[in-house]
N, C-alpha and C positions, 0 to 999 in steps of 0.2 A: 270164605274168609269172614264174613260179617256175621256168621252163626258164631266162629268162635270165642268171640266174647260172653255171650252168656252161657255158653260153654265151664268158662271160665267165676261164672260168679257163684259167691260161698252158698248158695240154697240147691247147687246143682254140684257142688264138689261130693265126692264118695263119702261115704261116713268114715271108713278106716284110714287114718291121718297118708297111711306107705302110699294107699292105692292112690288118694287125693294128690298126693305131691305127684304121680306119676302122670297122671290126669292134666294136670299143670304142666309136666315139663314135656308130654307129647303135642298138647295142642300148640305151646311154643313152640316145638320144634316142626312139626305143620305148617306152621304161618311162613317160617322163614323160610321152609323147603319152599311152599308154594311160591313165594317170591325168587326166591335160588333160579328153582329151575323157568322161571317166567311163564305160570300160570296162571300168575297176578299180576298183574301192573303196579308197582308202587307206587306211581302219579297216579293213577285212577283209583284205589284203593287205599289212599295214604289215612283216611280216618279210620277205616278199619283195620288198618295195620298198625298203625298208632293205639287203636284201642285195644287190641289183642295186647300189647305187650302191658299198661298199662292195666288191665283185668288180670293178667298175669303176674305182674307185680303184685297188686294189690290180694290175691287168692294168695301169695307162699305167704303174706305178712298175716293172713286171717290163718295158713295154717298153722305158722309160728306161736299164733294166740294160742291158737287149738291144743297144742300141743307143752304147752305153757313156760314157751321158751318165749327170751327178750333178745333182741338186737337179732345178731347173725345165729343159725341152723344148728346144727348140731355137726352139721356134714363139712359146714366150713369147717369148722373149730379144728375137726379131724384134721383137717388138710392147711392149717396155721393159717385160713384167713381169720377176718377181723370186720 
């Protein structure tokens, strides 16, 4: 769990924006499985699960840059978020 954060930061994301976002949205979904199925302790672990989501956050908004979109995805938009 404590790897995944720098897992997560923009000098270790993929070059090709797809592969980058998937990159992003596997190691989220890692973190939480790890927590799910209780291979993590969330009391014992709570900064690095906090930080995961927060590198997480912060990697789609650098991909967003990357890719030279502002506010919400393009994926949202598809699906009438905002």
């Amino acid at each position: 769990m404590s790897a995944l954060p720098g897992f997560l930061d923009p000098s270790w994301l993929l070059p090709e924006t797809g592969l980058a976002s998937a990159q992003v949205r596997i190691a989220s979904e890692l973190a939480a499985w790890l927590v799910a199925v209780r291979l993590v302790d969330r009391a014992e672990m709570a900064c690095s699960v906090i930080e995961v989501k927060v590198q997480a956050d912060r990697a789609r908004r650098h991909l967003g840059e990357r890719a030279g979109c502002s506010g919400s995805s393009s994926r949202s938009r598809a699906f009438g978020h905002r």
